[in-house]
C-alpha positions in Angstrom: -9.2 -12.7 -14.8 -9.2 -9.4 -13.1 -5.6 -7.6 -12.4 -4.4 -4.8 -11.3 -6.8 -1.7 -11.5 -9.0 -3.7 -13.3 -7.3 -4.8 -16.4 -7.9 -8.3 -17.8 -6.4 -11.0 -18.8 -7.5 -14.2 -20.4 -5.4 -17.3 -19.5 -6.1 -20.3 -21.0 -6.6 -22.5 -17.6 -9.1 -24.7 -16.3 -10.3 -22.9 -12.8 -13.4 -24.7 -12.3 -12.2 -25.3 -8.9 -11.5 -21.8 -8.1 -14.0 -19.3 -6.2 -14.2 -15.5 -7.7 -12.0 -13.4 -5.5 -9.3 -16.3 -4.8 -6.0 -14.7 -4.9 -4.2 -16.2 -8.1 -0.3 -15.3 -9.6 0.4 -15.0 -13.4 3.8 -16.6 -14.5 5.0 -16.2 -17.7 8.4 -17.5 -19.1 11.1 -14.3 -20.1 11.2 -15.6 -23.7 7.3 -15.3 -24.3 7.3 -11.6 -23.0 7.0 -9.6 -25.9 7.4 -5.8 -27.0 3.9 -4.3 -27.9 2.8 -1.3 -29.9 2.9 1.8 -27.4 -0.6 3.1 -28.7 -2.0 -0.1 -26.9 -0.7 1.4 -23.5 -3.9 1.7 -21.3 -1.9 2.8 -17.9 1.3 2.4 -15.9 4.7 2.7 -16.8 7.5 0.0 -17.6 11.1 1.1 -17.0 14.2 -0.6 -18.0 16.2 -0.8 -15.3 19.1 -3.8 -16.1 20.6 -5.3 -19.1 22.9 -9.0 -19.3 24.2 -9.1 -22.5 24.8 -13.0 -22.7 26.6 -13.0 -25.8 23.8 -14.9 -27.8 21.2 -13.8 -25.7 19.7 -10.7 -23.9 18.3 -11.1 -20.5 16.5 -7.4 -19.6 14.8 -6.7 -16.3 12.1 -4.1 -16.2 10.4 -2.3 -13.1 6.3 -2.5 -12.8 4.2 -0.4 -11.2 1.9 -3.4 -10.5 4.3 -5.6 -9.0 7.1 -5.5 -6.6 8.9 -8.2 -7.9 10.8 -7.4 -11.3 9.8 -8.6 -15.3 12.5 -10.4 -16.7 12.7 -10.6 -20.6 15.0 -13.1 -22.7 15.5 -12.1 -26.3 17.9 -13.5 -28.8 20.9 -11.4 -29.9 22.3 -8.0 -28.3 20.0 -4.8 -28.4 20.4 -0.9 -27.8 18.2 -0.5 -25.1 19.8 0.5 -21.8 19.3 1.5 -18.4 16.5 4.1 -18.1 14.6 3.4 -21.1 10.4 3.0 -21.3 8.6 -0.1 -23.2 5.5 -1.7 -23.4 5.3 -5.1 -23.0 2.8 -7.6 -23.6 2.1 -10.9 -21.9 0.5 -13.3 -24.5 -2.7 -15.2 -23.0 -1.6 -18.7 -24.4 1.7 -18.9 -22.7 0.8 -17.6 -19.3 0.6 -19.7 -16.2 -2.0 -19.4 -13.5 -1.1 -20.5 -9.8 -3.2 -20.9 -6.7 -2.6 -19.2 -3.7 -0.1 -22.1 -2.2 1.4 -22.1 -5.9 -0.1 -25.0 -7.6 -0.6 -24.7 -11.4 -4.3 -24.9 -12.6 -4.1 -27.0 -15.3 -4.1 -26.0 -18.9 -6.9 -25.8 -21.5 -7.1 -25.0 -24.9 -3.6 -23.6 -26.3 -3.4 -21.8 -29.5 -7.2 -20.3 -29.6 -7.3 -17.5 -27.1 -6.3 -13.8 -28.5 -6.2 -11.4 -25.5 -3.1 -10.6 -23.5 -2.8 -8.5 -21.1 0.0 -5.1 -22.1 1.2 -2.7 -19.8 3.9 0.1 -19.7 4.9 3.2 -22.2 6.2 6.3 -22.7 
């Protein structure tokens, strides 16, 4: 699948019923968004704009350039990074979600095989 500026990502879906160019939204639980290595950093720039400290857990909301609505990260524990602060994150391909244009879920296919996800943000 095609994104933003023409990065891909592979999602492990069965769209057999979909037509090229149908518009499509990638949902990804906050506790399978992951930090990645900042040399992997094609374009774009992911800014840390909130941070609940839970007690047990970290919720942390970060700002995209691709999207108007806000990436939400859960993480176990406390952490040091605050308000302000750059990251790269990375969206593992086996534990996104792909919805139709009226929000239906395409249905899974193979878990556990498929490599690529999709990164963005950096310094």
């Amino acid at each position: 699948m095609k994104i933003h500026r023409g990065q891909e990502i592979v999602v492990s879906a069965d769209t057999r019923n979909a037509k090229v160019g149908d518009p499509a939204v990638i949902g990804i639980r906050p506790e399978h968004i992951q930090f990645g290595e900042k040399d992997a950093i094609k374009e774009g720039v992911v800014e840390q704009s909130v941070v609940e400290q839970l007690g047990n857990e970290c919720l942390m909301h970060f700002s995209t350039p691709q999207s108007n609505e806000p990436v939400v990260i859960r993480v176990e524990g406390q952490t040091t990074i605050k308000a302000g602060d750059k990251r790269c994150l990375e969206f593992p391909a086996d534990y996104c979600h792909l919805f139709d244009k009226d929000g239906k879920a395409y249905p899974r296919s193979v878990v556990g095989e498929t490599k690529p996800s999709l990164v963005v943000g950096g310094d």
